[in-house]
N, C-alpha and C positions, 0 to 999 in steps of 0.2 A: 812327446808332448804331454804334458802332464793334465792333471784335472783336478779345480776346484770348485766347492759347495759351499757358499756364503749366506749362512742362517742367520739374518741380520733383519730385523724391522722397521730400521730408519735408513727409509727408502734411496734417502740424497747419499749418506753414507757407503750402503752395499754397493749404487751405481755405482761412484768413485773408485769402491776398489775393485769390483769387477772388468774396470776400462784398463787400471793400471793395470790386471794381470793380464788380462786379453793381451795387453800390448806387446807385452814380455813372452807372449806365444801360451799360452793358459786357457784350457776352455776350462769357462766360467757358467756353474748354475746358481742362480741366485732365488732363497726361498726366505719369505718373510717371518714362518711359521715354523713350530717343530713337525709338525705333520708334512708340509710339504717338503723339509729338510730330509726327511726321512723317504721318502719317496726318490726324490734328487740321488741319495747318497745309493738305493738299490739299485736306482736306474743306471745312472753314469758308472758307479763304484769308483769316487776320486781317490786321489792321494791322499788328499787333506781336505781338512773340512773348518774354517773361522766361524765359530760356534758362540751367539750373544748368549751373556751369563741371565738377562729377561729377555722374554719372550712372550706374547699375548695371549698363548695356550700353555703357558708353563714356564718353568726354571730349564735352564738349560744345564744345570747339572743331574737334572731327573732323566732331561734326553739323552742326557750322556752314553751308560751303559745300552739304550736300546740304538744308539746310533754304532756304539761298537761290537752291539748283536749284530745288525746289519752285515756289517763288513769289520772283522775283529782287528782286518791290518791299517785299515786307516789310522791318521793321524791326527787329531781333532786339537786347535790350539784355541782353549776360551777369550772371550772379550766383553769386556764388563767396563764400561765408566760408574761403577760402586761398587770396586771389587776391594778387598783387604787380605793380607794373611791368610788370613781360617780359609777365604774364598779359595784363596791359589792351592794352597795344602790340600784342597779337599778333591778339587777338579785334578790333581794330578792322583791323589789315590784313587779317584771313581777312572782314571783312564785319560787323563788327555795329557798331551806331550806337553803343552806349552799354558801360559797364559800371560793376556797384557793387559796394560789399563788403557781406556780412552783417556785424552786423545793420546795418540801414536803419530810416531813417523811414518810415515809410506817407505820410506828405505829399510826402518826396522822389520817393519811388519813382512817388508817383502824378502826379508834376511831369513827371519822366523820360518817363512811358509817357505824359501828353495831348500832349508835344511831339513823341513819338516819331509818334503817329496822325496830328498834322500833317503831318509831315514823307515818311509813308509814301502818306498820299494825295496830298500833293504830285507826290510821282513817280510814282504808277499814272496822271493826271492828267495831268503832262506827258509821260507815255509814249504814250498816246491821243492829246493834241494833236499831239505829232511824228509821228504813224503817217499823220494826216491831211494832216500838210505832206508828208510823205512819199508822198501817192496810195494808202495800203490803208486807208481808209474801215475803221472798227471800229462796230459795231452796237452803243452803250453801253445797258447796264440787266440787273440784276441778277432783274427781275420775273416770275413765269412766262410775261407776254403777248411778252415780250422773247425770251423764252426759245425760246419758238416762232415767233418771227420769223426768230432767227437759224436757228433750224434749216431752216423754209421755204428762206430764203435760200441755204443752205446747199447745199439739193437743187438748187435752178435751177443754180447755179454751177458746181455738179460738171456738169451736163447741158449747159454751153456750150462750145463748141469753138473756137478760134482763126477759123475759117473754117466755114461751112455751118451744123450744129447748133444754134442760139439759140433756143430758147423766147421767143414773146412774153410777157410779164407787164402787166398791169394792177394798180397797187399805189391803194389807197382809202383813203381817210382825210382827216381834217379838214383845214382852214387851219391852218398850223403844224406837224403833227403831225408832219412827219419824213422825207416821201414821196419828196423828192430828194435825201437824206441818204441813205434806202435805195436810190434806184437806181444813187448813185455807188458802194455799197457792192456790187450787185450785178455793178456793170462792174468794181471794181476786184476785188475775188476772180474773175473768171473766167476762162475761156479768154483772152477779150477786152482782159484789161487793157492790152497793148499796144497795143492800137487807142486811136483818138479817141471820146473820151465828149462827145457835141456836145447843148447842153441847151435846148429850145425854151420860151420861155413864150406857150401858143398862144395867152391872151389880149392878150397884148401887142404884137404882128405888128398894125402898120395893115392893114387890108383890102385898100387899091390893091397892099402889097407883098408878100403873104402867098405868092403861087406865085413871085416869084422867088425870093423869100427860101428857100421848103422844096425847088423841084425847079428852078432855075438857070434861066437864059435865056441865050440865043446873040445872037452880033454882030448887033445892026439888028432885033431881034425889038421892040423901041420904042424911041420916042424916045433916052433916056440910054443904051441901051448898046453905047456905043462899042467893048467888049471883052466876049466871053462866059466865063461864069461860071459855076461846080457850085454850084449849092441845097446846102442845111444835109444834106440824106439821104446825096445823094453826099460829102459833106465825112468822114460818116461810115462809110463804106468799112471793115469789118475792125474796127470796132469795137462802139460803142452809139448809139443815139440817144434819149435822153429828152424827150418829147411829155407837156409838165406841161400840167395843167389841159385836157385834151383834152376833157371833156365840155362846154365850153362853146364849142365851134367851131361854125361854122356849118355850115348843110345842102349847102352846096355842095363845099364844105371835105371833109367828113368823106367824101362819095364818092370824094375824091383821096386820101384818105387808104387806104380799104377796095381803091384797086386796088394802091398801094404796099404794103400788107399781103402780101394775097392776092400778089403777083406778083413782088415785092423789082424791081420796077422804077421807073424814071421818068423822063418826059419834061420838057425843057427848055423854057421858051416859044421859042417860035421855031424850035423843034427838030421833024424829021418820025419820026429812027430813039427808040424808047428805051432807054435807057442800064442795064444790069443793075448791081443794089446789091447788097452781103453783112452788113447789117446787123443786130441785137437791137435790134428796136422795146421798149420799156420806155414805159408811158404812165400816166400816173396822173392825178385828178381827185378835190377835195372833194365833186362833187354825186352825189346821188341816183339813179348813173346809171340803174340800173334803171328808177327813178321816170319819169327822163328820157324811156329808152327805151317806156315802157307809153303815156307823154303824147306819143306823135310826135315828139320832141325831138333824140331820136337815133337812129340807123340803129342799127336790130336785126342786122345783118350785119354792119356793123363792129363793133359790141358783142361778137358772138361768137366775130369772130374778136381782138379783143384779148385776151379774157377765157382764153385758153388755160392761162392760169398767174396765179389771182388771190391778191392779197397784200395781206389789211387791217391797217394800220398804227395801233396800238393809239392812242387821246389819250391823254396824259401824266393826267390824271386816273383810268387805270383803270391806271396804272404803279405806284403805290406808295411804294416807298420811291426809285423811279428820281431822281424826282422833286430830292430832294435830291442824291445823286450828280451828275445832270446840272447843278445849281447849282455845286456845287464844281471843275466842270469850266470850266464857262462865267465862272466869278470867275476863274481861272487862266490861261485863254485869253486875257480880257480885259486882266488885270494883266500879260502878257505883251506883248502887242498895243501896250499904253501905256505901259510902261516903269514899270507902277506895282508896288507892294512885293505880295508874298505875303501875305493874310488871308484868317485861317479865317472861317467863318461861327460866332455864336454859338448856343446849345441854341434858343435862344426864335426865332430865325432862322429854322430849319432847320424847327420847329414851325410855323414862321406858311407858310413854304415848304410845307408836308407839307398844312397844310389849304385853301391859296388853290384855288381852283375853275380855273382856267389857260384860259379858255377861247381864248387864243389860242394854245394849250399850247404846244410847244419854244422853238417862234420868239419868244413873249410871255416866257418865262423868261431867254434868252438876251438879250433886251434888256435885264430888270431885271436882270439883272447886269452888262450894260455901262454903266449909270446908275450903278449902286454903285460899282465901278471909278471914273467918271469925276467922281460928285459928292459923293461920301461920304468921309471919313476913318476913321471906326471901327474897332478894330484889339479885338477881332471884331465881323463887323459884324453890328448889331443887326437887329433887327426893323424898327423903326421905318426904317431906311435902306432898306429894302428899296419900299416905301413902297405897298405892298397894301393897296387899297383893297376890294375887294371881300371875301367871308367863306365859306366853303363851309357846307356843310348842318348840320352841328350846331346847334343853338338856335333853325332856324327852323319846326322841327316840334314842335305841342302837341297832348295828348289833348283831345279834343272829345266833348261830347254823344253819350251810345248807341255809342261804340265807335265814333268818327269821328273824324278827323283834319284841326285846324288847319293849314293854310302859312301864314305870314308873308312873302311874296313879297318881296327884296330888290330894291331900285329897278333896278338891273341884271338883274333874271332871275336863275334858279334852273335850274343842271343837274341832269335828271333819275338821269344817272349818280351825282353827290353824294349824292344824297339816299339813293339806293341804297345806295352804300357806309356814309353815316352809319346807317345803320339797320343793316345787320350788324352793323358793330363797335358797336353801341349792343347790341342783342340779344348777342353773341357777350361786351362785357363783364356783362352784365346775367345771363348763363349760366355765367358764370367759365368761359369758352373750351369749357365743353360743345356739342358742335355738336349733337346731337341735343335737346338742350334748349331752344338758339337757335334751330333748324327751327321747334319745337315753339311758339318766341314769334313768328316770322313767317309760322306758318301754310302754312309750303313741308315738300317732302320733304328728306331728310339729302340726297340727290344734289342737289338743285336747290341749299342752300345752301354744299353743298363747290365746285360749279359757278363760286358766283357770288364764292366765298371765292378762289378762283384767279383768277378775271377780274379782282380788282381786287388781288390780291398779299397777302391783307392772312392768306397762311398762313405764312408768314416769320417 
């Protein structure tokens, strides 16, 4: 859903077109002033903003550049009934995409403003992609689960030092979810960034090579090595090391792990002295570690000492509206990546996006839009190209006998987070957004439902 900022002073006017765009799915802030415009545009941060050429505190070509201080991606199209030439030439060199004259068509004007939403998330989009080719990792999502990720994030980084200072973190979360996406983001905001970010997948190290590979081996410590060699720990010297999937290492593994912790040291095979490290262990795992840890699975002492600083990285099913955002990204990245054209996603799209269950969440999205990129046409692309098979929770819940409830189990299984979310928003439309009514229909306290209304985003 997009979002516009209608800086207009003729009051009958702005209503008008604030109703048409509401109608069309648009939330609309309407300010009369450049000062309140300007506040509207930090608040909200729209797409676009219909920008009058006067205004009762000023020229709206003065507001201009401080509007595009504000938010540099927006798209500001001017609107003037005394506008000329000089006017339009000037509002597009000070920064604004577009300009019309009063009066307008309402079809035009709303031709103007869905190209302009294009075009404005086109560039917040490839601003994000280049910050990543660029090495400062951006934390995307607009959600409040996000919200407090980045803020988490935020503290570790401030708390890491070039040298000495690094908090260990252990970041949890599903297959997919995002987990070395965050730890790149945590190296590159910190202290650290100039250091090496060296990224292990511990299930994928063969067993015969797993201690040369993390702590190095010296000339003649076996067979092949004709030349000695720094392990991936030491590679990482002054910077980070990421240790994915770490709860699936083995018992022998994880006590050479707990003295490199414990000690920032380690030994070389073949080596007698050992060699001191200044690294940020960053480690993260899909499993249950706890679960792990109660079933003998995993060392309780390496446990606790990774756990210093834990970080659960939300599924894209408890994201929201992220969800879409992050599609419009991963279409952009893609169509970049292959030289293919700019296309939006269409409403029914973004819908079928909005209720797919994800259970392979970021990583499973980001492939369906490398499919669509590479085998679809659509210009915008539909639903159908998208090509989601699966359904989330709506329609597979029916009332049952004495106040019991039917599942209809979908051949794929059923998230229980889904299901969840569909029942708020079932109750919460069924209460016309009364939260203490919708409590009242799921049998929870107002706290427990505002709880559960932020977990999955759905107060936006």
């Amino acid at each position: 859903m997009a979002t516009l900022v209608i800086i207009e002073d003729e009051t009958v006017l702005a209503r008008n077109l604030g109703k048409a765009f509401s109608r069309r799915g648009f939330t609309v802030r309407e300010a009369g002033t450049i000062a309140e415009g300007l506040r509207a545009v930090e608040e909200a941060r729209p797409e676009v903003v219909l920008l009058d050429l006067r205004l009762p505190d000023g020229s709206g070509l003065e507001a201009l550049p401080r509007l595009l201080a504000a938010d540099p991606d927006v798209a500001v199209i001017m609107m003037t009934a005394y506008g000329s030439v000089a006017d339009a030439v000037q509002a597009i060199q000070h920064g604004a995409r577009d300009f019309v004259l009063k009066p307008f068509d309402l079809d035009e004007i709303r031709l103007r403003v869905e190209r302009a939403v294009g075009a404005a998330r086109a560039q917040r989009e490839i601003a994000y992609y280049r910050e990543r080719e660029a090495g400062t990792t951006t934390i995307l999502g607009d959600s409040p689960a996000m919200a407090r990720l980045r803020d988490l994030v935020g503290r570790l980084t401030r708390a890491t030092a070039p040298r000495g200072a690094a908090p260990t973190v252990l970041l949890l979360g599903e297959t997919g979810s995002g987990k070395g996406h965050v730890a790149r983001a945590i190296h590159a905001s910190g202290g650290r960034r100039d250091g090496p970010f060296i990224e292990v997948n511990c299930t994928a190290l063969p067993e015969q090579l797993v201690e040369a590979e993390l702590f190095g081996h010296e000339r003649g410590a076996f067979t092949d090595a004709k030349t000695a060699r720094p392990g991936l720990f030491e590679t990482a010297d002054g910077g980070t090391i990421f240790l994915d999937e770490i709860g699936h290492v083995a018992p022998a593994l994880q006590a050479k792990f707990l003295k490199v912790v414990e000690e920032k040291t380690v030994r070389r095979i073949g080596a007698t002295a050992l060699r001191a490290i200044d690294v940020q262990i960053v480690a993260a795992t899909s499993r249950d570690i706890e679960a792990a840890v109660q079933l003998g699975e995993f060392r309780e002492d390496l446990y606790q000492r990774l756990s210093v600083a834990v970080v659960r990285i939300p599924p894209l099913r408890e994201r929201g509206e992220d969800a879409v955002l992050l599609a419009r990204t991963f279409l952009e990245q893609a169509g970049r990546r292959y030289a293919a054209r700019s296309r939006p996603l269409s409403p029914a799209a973004e819908e079928a996006i909005r209720r797919h269950v994800w259970r392979g969440n970021v990583r499973e999205l980001q492939n369906v839009m490398e499919r669509v990129v590479l085998f679809t046409d659509s210009d915008p692309v539909t639903a159908e190209d998208l090509g989601l098979t699966t359904v989330a929770a709506p329609g597979l819940l029916a009332a049952g006998p004495a106040g019991t409830v039917q599942i209809d189990f979908p051949e794929g299984g059923l998230s229980l987070e889904a299901v969840e979310r569909a029942l708020l928003v079932a109750a919460l439309e069924r209460a016309g957004g009364n939260q203490t009514q919708a409590a009242r229909l799921l049998a929870v306290s107002r706290d427990t439902l505002r709880y559960r209304i932020d977990k999955y985003g759905l107060g936006e």
